[in-house]
Structures are given as C-alpha cells and as structure tokens.
ZAMARGU-4260 file (C-alpha; in steps of 0.2 Angstrom, whole numbers, plus 5000, padded with zeros to 4 digits):
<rodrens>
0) 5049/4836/4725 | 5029/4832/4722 | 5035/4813/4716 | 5045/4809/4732 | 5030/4814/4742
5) 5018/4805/4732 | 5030/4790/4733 | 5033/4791/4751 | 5012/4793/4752 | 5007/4778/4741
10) 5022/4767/4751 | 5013/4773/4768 | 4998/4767/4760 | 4987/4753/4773 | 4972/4745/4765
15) 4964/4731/4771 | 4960/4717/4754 | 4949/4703/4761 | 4939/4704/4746 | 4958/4698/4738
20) 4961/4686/4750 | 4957/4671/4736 | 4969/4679/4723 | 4984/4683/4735 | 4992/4667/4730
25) 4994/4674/4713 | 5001/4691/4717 | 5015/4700/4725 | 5016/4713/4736 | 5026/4730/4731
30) 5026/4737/4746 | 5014/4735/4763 | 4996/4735/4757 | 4996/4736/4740 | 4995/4721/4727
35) 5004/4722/4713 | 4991/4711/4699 | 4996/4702/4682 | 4986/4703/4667 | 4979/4683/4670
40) 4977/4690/4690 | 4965/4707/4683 | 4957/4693/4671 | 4953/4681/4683 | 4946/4693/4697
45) 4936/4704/4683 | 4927/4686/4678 | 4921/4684/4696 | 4920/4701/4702 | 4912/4711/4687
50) 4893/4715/4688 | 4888/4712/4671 | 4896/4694/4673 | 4887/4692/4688 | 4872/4699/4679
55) 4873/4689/4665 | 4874/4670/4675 | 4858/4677/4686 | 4850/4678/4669 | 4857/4660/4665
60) 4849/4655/4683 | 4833/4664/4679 | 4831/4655/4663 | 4834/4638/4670 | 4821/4641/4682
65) 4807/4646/4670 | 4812/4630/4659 | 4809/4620/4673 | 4792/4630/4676 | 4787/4627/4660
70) 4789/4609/4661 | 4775/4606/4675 | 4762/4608/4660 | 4765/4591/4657 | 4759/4587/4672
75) 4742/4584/4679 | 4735/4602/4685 | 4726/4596/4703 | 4715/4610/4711 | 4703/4609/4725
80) 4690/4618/4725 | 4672/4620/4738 | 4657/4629/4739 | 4642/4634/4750 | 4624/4641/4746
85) 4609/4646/4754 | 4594/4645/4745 | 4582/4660/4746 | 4569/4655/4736 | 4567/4639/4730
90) 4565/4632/4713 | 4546/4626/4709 | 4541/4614/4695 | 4526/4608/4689 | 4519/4589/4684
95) 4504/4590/4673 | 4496/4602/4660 | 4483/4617/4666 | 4469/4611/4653 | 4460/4595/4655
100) 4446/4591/4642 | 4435/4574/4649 | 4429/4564/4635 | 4416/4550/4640 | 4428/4542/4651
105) 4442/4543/4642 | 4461/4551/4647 | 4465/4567/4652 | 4477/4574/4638 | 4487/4590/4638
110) 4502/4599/4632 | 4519/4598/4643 | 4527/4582/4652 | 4508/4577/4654 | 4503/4577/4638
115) 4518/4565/4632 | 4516/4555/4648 | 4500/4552/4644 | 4502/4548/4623 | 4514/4534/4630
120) 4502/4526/4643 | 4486/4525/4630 | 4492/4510/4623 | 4495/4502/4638 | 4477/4508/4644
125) 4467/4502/4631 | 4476/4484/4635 | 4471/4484/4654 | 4453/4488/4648 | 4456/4472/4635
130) 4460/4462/4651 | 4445/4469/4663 | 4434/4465/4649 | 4436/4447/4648 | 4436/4444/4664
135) 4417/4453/4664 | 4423/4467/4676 | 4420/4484/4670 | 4435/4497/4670 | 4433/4514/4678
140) 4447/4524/4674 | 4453/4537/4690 | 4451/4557/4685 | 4460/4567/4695 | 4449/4583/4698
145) 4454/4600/4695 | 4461/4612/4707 | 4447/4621/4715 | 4460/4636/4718 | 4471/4637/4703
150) 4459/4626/4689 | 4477/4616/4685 | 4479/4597/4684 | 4494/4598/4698 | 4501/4612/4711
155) 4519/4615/4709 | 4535/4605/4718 | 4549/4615/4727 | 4565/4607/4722 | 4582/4606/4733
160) 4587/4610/4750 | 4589/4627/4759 | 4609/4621/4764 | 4621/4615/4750 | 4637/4611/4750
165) 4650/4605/4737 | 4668/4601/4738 | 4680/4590/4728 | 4697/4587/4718 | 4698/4591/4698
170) 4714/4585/4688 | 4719/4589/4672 | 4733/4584/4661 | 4736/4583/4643 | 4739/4569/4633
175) 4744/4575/4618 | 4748/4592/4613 | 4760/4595/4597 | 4760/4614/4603 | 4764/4611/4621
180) 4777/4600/4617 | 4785/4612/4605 | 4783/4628/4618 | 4794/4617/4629 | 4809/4614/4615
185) 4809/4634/4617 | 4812/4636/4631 | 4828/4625/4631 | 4836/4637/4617 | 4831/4653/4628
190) 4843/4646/4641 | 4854/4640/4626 | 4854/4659/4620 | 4856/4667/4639 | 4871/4656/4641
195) 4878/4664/4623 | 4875/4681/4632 | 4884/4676/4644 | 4899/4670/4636 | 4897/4686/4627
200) 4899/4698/4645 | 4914/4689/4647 | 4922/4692/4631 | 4918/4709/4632 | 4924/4709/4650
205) 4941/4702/4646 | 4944/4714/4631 | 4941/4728/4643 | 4952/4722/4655 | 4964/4720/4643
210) 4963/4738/4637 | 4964/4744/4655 | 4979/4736/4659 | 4987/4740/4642 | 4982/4757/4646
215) 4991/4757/4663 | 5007/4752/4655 | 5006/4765/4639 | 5003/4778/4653 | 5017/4772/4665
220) 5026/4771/4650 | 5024/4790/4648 | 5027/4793/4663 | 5043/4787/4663 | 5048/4797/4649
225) 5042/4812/4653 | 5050/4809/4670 | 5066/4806/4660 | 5064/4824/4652 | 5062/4834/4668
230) 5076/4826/4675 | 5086/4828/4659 | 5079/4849/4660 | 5085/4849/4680 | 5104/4841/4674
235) 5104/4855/4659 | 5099/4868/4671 | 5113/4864/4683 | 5126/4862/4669 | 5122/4877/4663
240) 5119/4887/4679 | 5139/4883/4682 | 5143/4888/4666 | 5134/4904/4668 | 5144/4907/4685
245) 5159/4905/4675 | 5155/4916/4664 | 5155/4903/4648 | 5136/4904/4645 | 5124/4920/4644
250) 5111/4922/4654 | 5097/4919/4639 | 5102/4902/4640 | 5104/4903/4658 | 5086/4908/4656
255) 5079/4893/4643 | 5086/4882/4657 | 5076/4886/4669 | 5060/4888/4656 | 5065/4868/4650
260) 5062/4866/4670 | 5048/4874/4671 | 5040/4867/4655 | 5045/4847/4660 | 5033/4848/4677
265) 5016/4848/4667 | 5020/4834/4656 | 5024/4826/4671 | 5009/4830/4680 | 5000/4825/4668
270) 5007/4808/4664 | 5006/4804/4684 | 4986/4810/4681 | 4985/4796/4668 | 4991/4783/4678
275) 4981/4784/4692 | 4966/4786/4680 | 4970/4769/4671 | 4972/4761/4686 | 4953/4768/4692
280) 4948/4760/4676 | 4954/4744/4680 | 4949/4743/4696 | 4930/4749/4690 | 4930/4736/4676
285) 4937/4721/4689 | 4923/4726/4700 | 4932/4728/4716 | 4932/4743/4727 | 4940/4759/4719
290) 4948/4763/4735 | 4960/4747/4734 | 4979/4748/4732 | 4984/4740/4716 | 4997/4740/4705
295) 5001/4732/4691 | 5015/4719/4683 | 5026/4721/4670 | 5030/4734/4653 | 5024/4736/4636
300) 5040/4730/4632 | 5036/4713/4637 | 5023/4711/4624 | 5034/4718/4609 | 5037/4699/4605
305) 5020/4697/4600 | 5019/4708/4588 | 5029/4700/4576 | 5020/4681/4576 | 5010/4677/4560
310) 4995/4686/4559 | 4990/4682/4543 | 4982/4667/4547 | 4967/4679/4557 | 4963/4683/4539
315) 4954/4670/4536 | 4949/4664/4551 | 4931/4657/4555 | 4918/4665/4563 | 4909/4652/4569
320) 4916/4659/4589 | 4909/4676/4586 | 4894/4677/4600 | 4884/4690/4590 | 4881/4677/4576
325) 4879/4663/4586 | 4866/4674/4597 | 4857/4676/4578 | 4859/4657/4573 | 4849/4652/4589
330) 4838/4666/4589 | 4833/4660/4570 | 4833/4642/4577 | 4821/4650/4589 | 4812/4657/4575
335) 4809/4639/4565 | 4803/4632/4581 | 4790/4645/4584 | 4784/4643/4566 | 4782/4625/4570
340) 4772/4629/4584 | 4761/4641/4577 | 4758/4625/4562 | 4755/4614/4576 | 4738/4623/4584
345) 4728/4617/4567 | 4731/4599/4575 | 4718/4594/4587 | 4722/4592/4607 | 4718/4578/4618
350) 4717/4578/4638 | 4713/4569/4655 | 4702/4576/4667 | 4697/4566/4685 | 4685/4573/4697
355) 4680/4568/4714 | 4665/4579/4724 | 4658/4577/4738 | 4640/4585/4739 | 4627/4588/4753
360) 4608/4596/4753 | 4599/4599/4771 | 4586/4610/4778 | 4593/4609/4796 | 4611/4618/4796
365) 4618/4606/4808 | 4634/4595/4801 | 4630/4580/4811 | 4615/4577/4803 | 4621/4582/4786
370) 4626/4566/4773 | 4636/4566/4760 | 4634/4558/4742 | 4652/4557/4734 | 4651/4557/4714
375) 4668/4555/4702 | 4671/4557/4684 | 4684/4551/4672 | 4683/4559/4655 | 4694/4562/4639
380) 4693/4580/4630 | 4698/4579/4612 | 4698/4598/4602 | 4700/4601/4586 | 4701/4618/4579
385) 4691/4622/4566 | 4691/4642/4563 | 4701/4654/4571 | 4695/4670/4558 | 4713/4668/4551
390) 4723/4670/4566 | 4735/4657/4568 | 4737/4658/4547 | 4743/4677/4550 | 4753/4674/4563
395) 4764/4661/4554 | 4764/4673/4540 | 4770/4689/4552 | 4785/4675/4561 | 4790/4669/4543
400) 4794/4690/4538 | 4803/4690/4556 | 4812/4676/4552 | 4818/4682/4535 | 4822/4702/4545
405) 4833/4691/4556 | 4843/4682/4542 | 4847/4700/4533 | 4853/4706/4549 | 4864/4693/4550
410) 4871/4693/4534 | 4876/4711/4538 | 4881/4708/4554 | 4894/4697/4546 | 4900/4708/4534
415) 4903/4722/4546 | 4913/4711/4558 | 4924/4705/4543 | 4926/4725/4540 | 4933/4723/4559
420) 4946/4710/4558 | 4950/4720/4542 | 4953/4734/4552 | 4960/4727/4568 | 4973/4717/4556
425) 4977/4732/4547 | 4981/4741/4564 | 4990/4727/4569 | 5003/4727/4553 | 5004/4746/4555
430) 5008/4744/4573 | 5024/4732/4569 | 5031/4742/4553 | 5030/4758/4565 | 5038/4746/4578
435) 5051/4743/4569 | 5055/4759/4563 | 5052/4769/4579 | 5064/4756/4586 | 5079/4763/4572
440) 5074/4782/4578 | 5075/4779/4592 | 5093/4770/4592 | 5097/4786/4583 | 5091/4798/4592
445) 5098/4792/4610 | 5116/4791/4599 | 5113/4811/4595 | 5108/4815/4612 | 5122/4808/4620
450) 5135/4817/4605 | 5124/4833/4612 | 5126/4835/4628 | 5145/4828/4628 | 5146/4844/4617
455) 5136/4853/4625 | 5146/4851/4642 | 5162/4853/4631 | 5155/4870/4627 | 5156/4865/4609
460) 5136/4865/4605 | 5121/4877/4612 | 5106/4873/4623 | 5095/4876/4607 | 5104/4859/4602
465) 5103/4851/4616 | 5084/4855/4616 | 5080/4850/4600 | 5089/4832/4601 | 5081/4829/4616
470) 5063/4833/4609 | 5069/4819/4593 | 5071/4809/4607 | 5055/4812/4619 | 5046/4809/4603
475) 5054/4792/4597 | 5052/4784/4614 | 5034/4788/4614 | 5032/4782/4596 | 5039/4764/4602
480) 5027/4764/4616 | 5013/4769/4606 | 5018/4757/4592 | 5016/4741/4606 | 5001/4750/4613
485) 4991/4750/4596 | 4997/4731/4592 | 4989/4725/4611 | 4973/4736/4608 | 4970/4729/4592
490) 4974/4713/4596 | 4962/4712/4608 | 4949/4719/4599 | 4953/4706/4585 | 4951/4690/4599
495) 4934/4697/4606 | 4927/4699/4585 | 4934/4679/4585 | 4926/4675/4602 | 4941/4668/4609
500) 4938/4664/4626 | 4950/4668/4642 | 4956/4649/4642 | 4959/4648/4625 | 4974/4650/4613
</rodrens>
C-alpha cells in the first residue's frame, strides 16, 4: 500500500536540526529525526524565528538609534575649518581727495576721508595759530603738492599680503529652543509607536501560528477518517467477495465493492495532500527551513473543552489592547505634538557660538617666518521670527485637518473591529451548538453502522445500506471536526482583535 510506504519513508527520514537545538528540551521525538512540536513549542520558535518579528525589532533598533541622533542637537556643534589664499592682485586704497583748492594759506579741503579729516582738524588749526601768535612767531601751514603724474592729493596703498592663511574652531549650541525641544519629545513616541508595530507582528504571528497548527490537526483529522472509509471499502469488499464465491451475493454488488475501493483512495490522497501542506505552512510561518522534519502534538479533540467556557464576557470586552488603535492614539498624540511644534517657531531662538582662529599674512611663502595673530569670539544669537509669508500659520492649519482625518479613521476603525468580535463570537457560538449536535449524529450514526454491517454480514441488509450508513457517518465525523476546527479559528481571530498577548490569559 502507498501509506505503508510513505510511513516506512518519513520513519527513515534523517535531518539534522541544529537550528532546534534551543527548543529540544521542550519536544519529543516520534521517531529518529523528526520533532514532534506542541502549540506553545510552534509559538515560541515562530516569536524568535519569524522574519517579520525579526523585522519589526530592527525597526525598534532603528528608531532608538535616530532618537539618540536627534538628541546630539542639544549639544554644541564643533567644526574645524582652514583656508588658504594667494592674492593675485592686490587691493589698492586711497587717502586724500583728487581736488585741492589753495586759499591764501588756508587748508586744503576736499570730498572723501580727506575732506572730513580735514573739517575735524580746522578747529584744532586755527587754535595752534592762536598759540604761534602770542608768542610772536608767524605760522606757516605745510601744503602738500600735487602729483606731478596723476594731479591727486595722494597715490593709492596696496592693502594685505600675497600668502594668507586662516584656520580655527567654531561651536555652536542652542540655548533655548521651544521647537527643538519639542522635535525631540517626537521622537520618543516614534520609538513608542515602532514598539506597538512590533507588538502588532507578534500578535499577527501567533494567530497564524495558531491557524497553522489547527489546520494540521483539522486535516490529520481528515485524514483519519477518510482513512477509516477506505479501510471500511477494503473490509466490505472482502466480505463481499466471499459472499460472492458462495454464491449469496450478485456480482453487481460484487462490483460496487470494488468501486467503494476505488472511490476511498482519492479522498485519501487528498487528505494526506493536506496534511503535509498544513505542515509546510507552519513551518513557513515559524521561519525555519521548510525541509525540517516536524510533526505536531495532539488532536482537535483536546481543545473541545474550550469550547464550552463563558464567552459572553468577550462581548463587552475593552479595547484598550487592540494594536491598531493604540497605533492611532499615539499617532494622534504624535499629531498634538507636532502642532505644538509648528506653534513654537513664532517664539524667538537663542544660541551660543565660540570661535577661536588663528590667522597669518606674508609675502615670503616660507612657514618659519610666517606669525600668527590668534583672535576668539564669544557671542549670543537671539532670532525672532517676524514673517514667514504665512507658512508656519498654514502648516498648523493643514496638521490640524490631518489630525481630525486621523480621529475619523479611528472611530471607524473601532467600529469595524466591534463588527469583528461580533463575528468571531457569533462563530464561536455556532461552532458549539453545531458541536454539540454533531456529537448526537454522530453517536447515532456509528450505532447504525454497526446494526449495518452486522446485517450486512448476516445477509439480512444490501451494500446500498451499508453504503449509505456509512456515508451518514463519514459526514458526522467530519462535522465534529469541523465544529472544533471553526471554535479554535475564531477564537483565535477573537484574541488578536483584543490584542492578547502569547503570555497572557
């Protein structure tokens, strides 16, 4: 048969698992090289070992590290800088006016620095002339003449030195800065909010563990039945096969036998298909190598006792541990703090600033001759906005309308996950009522199977009614399995819309 061989196959089965080597303690082996995992094993692997968990605390780490970035603008803002220059032309100024008008002695007066200078020194003129002529000695003021070249009172000066050079130290560091301060409170709830995303990958993680390995279970539980129907199919066929050798039973139902034989093996196929599917799944959602050898612990059955605790109370129950409205309350938090920010930039700015520069002018490029003249400053920068053409108005105007988008996405956010737990109870109560009576059909049904074949092999019933108590039976073992399988599913939809965690109740 295909199943022994596949059994003999899987037993035979050698895989290394040093990726498992932490959770082996929590496992048993059934058979050499494969691990067979609980549901608290699956979950505890899938929380280490899935990518989007892993994903989800390098964003936490990311975070953390640009909160701690952000933090350094508090502090003073050192940079060096240096530079050199040759001078290819040099500056030229001039000292004296081009016109000068000689009056009987009198000063030389003219437009520019020499015009001024000269307003300023009359007085002080005609007072040295009051002194030399008391003393009887006459005053004979000095006239410069003018250029015989140009016809100016004074040639021009070259200013500065072919070689310069200027290195130093600036610092910066602000002293009081509502924005800045605010910015940084910011960033603290942007690691607060990739923390909820995280928590979020993990409930999302956990419920799809949990629907894997229910998913196992349902399948192996169909498995099992439909296993049950083919050998049931291979027991008729052989009852009847004697029957027809002793001439008791016609060769037509000699013939639907061997057809109920035939029939069986697909089903059977197909459930063995689903099983090692659901166990893929599991394995792609723990994130661990599809290859491994796993298998998992218990039956559906064990989990029939949950399904009749109060569940009411999950009616009312608070959704304060939901992530996706926790994600909205500190991104609306986020929100308030930005407009407080935005407020803040009418308020005015005051910084610290240090300098120290070294400075040198030469002629002769040679650094042993060169000297330096050191110069520092110390200085406080005070800013005060005044008008920004309406931008920082606007853009607390265009944050207010975000904020306010935000809050109606909440509030329906809110009402569709109430819709959910709605749903998810409403499954749930399904799932026991249909528990409960799939359990009655079924206690009848195995009862009429029984009575059928017993009368079957008595020669008192056909194969058509063996058949057709048989199929009320397939179909009521199903429905039980089913019934568990919908409670779990639900379930654990229910406790990821509540945001319970793995370690909670």
């Amino acid at each position: 048969m295909y199943l022994k061989r596949f059994a003999v196959l899987v037993a035979g089965a050698l895989l290394a698992l040093p990726a498992f080597a932490q959770y082996q303690d929590g496992t048993q082996a059934a058979g050499e090289g494969k691990v067979v995992l609980t549901l608290e094993d699956a979950l505890k692997i899938a929380l280490s070992e899935n990518t989007s968990v892993k994903v989800a605390d390098m964003e936490i780490e990311r975070q953390k590290y640009a909160q701690k970035g952000s933090y350094s603008a508090l502090l003073p803002q050192v940079s060096a800088s240096g530079m050199y220059s040759y001078a290819l032309k040099k500056q030229k100024v001039y000292f004296g006016s081009d016109k000068t008008d000689d009056k009987e002695g009198g000063s030389s007066s003219g437009g520019g620095m020499a015009g001024m200078m000269a307003g300023l020194m009359e007085p002080i003129m005609y007072y040295i002339m009051d002194l030399y002529e008391s003393t009887g000695t006459p005053f004979v003021p000095y006239v410069p003449k003018p250029s015989e070249d140009t016809g100016s009172s004074s040639e021009p000066i070259e200013m500065g030195r072919s070689h310069s050079v200027n290195f130093g130290i600036n610092a910066q560091m602000p002293l009081v800065n509502l924005q800045l301060w605010e910015s940084l409170r910011l960033t603290g709830d942007q690691v607060e909010l990739a923390v909820e995303q995280a928590r979020e990958s993990r409930l999302g993680t956990v419920a799809s563990v949990k629907q894997a390995f229910y998913a196992i279970l349902f399948a192996r539980e169909a498995y099992n039945v439909y296993n049950s129907v083919y050998e049931n199919a291979v027991e008729n066929f052989r009852l009847t096969e004697m029957r027809y050798n002793a001439q008791k039973t016609s060769e037509l139902d000699l013939t639907r036998a061997k057809s109920n034989v035939a029939a069986a093996i697909p089903n059977l196929y197909n459930a063995e298909s689903s099983v090692e599917l659901a166990l893929w799944q599991l394995k792609a959602v723990m994130g661990v190598d599809l290859d491994l050898d796993v298998d998992v612990a218990g039956t559906l059955g064990d989990y029939a006792e949950e399904m009749f605790r109060d569940i009411h109370e999950a009616e009312d129950a608070s959704l304060d541990g939901n992530s996706q409205l926790r994600q909205l309350a500190q991104q609306a938090e986020m929100l308030s703090k930005q407009i407080r920010m935005q407020q803040y930039a009418y308020l005015p700015t005051l910084a610290l600033s240090f300098s120290y520069s070294f400075l040198t002018q030469s002629d002769i490029f040679k650094l042993s001759q060169w000297k330096w003249f050191p110069s520092s400053t110390l200085g406080l920068s005070l800013s005060i906005p005044i008008f920004s053409g309406g931008q920082r108005y606007h853009a607390i105007k265009q944050t207010r309308v975000q904020a306010d988008e935000l809050e109606l996405q909440r509030v329906n956010a809110e009402r569709q996950l109430r819709i959910g737990i709605r749903q998810s109870l409403n499954t749930m109560e399904t799932a026991m009522k249909t528990y409960d009576a799939s359990k009655e059909a079924l206690a009848s049904a195995e009862k009429a199977y029984d009575i059928a074949v017993k009368s079957y092999q008595l020669g008192k019933s056909t194969l058509t009614d063996l058949n057709n108590t048989e199929l009320v039976l397939t179909q009521s073992r199903l429905a039980v399995s089913q019934a568990v399988y919908n409670f779990v599913i639900a379930k654990a939809g229910l406790e990821q819309t509540l945001g319970y965690d793995f370690n909670e109740n």
